[in-house]
C-alpha positions as CSV (number, residue, x, y, z in Angstrom):
1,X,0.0,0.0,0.0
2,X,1.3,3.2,-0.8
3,X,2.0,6.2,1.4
4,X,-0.7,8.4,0.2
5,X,-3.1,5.8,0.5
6,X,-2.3,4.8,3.5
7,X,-2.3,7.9,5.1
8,X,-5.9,8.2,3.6
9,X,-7.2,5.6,5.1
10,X,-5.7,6.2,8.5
11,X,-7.5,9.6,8.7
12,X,-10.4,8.3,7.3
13,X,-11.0,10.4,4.3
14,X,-12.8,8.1,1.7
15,X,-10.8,8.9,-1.0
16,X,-10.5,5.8,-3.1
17,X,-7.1,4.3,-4.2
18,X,-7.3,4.8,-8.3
19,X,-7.4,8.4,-7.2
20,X,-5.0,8.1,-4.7
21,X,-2.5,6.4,-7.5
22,X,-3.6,9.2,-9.7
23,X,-1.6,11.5,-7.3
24,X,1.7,9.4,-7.5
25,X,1.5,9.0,-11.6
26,X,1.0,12.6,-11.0
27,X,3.9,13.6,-9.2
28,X,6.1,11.3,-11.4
29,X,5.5,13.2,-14.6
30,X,5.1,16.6,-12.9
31,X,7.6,16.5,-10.2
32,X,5.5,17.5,-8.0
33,X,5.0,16.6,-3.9
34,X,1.7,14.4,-3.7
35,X,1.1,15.1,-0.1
36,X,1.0,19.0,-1.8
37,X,-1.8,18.0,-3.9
38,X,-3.9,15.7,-1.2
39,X,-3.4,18.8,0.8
40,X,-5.1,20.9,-2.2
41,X,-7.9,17.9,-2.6
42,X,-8.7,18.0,1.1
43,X,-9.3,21.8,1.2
44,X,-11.2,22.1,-1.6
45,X,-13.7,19.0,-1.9
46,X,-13.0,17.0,1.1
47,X,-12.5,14.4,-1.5
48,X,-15.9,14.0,-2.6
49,X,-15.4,13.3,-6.2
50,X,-18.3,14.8,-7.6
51,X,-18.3,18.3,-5.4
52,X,-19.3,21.6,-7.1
53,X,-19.3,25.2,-5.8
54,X,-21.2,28.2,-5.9
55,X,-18.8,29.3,-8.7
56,X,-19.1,26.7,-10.8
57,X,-15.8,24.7,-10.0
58,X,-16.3,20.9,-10.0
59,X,-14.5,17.9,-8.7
60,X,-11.8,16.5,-6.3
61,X,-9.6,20.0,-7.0
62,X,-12.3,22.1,-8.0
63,X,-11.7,23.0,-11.8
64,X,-13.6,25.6,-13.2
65,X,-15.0,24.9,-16.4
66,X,-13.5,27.3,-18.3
67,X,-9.9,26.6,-16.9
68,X,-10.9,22.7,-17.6
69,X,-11.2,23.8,-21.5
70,X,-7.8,25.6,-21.3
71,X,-6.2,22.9,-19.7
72,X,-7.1,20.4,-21.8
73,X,-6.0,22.1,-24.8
74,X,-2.6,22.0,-23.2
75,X,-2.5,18.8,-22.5
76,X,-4.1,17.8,-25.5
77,X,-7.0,16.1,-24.1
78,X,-9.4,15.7,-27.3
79,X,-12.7,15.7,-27.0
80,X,-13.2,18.1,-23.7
81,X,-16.6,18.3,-22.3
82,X,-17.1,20.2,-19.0
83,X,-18.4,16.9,-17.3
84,X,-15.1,15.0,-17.8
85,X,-14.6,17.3,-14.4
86,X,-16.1,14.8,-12.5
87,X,-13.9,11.9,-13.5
88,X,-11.2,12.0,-10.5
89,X,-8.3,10.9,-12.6
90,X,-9.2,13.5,-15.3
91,X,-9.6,16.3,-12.6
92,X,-6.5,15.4,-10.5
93,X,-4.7,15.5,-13.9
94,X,-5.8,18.8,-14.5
95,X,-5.4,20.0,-11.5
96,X,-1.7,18.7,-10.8
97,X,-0.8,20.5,-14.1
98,X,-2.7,23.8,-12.8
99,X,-0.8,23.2,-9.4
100,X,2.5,22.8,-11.6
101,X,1.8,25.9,-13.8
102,X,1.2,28.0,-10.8
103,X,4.7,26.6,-9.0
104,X,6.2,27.0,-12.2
105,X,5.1,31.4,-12.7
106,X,5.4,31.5,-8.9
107,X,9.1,30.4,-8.8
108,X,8.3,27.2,-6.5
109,X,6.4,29.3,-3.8
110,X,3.9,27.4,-2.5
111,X,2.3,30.2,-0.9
112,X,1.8,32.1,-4.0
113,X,1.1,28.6,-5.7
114,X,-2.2,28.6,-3.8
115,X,-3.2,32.1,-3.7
116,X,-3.0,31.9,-7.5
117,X,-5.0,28.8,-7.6
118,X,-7.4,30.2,-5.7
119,X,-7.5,34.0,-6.1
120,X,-6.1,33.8,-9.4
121,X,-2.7,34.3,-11.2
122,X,-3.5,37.9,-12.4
123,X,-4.5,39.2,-8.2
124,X,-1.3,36.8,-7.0
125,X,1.1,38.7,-9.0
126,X,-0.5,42.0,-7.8
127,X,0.2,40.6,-4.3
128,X,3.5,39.1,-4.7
129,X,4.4,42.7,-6.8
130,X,3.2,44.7,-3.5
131,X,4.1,42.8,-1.1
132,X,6.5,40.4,-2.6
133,X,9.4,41.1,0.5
134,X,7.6,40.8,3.4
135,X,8.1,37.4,5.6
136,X,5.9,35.0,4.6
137,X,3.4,35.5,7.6
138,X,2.8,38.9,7.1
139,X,2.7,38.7,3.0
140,X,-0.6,36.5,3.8
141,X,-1.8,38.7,6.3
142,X,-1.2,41.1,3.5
143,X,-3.6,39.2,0.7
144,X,-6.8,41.2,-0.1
145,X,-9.4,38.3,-0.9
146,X,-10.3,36.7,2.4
147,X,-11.2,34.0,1.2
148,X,-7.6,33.3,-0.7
149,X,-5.5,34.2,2.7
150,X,-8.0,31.4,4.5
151,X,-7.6,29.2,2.0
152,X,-3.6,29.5,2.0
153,X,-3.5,28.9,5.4
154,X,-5.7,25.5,5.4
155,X,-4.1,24.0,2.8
156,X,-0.8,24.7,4.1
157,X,-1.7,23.3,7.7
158,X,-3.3,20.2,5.5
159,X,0.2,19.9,3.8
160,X,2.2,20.2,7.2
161,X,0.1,17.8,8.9
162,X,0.2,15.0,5.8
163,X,4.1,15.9,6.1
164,X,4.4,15.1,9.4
165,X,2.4,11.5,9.3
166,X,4.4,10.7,6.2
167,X,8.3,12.5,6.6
């Protein structure tokens, strides 16, 4: 049993193990820490597969539709339909590569990874352009969109906490 589905299980999530392995494949071809992205998953579905928002986001990582379409162009997914967002291995892929594109513009800064996956890129490089050398406390303090500043903080206690069970 793997790490990430292990540590699923132990807390009692419900996440199911395709999903879970969906994560690793993940983090193989995009270098990136799956215990970052369960940490994303938790905060924003709780792992229900088929969760939507008030926005219009959908799935395990909460794609919007029209970031789904532009995604899937990238990644050449043929044939996108907005209700491949519910497929958890379609989702997580698209998210992971959202999560990679942000990490990516955002010089590995998880922080400002999150705040431009939830507030957007466009507000996070206002931020980061404002308040860009202040200690990482404060520059979150600093973030206009309550919403964005909460979310940065959850998902980072998520990812500390899966990082702790799983060193």
């Amino acid at each position: 049993m793997d790490h990430i589905t292990k540590a699923v299980e132990l807390l009692g999530l419900g996440f199911n193990t395709s999903a879970s392995l969906e994560i690793e494949s993940g983090r193989n071809v995009l270098e990136q820490d799956p215990l970052f992205t369960l940490a994303v998953i938790r905060q924003e579905s709780s792992f229900i597969p088929d969760a939507g928002s008030h926005a219009g986001a959908q799935g395990l990582m909460q794609i919007m539709p029209a970031t789904g379409g532009s995604i899937a162009k990238q990644i050449g997914l043929a044939g996108y339909q907005d209700s491949m967002l519910a497929d958890p291995g379609i989702n997580i892929q698209m998210g992971t590569y959202y999560l990679r594109q942000q990490l990516d513009n955002f010089d590995q800064n998880m922080v400002y990874c999150l705040g431009a996956y939830n507030g957007g890129p466009g507000a996070m490089s206002g931020w980061v352009s404002k308040w860009g050398d202040m200690d990482t406390d404060e520059f979150i303090e600093n973030i206009t969109y309550l919403e964005t500043r909460d979310y940065i903080k959850r998902v980072m206690g998520n990812y500390y906490f899966y990082s702790m069970l799983y060193p």
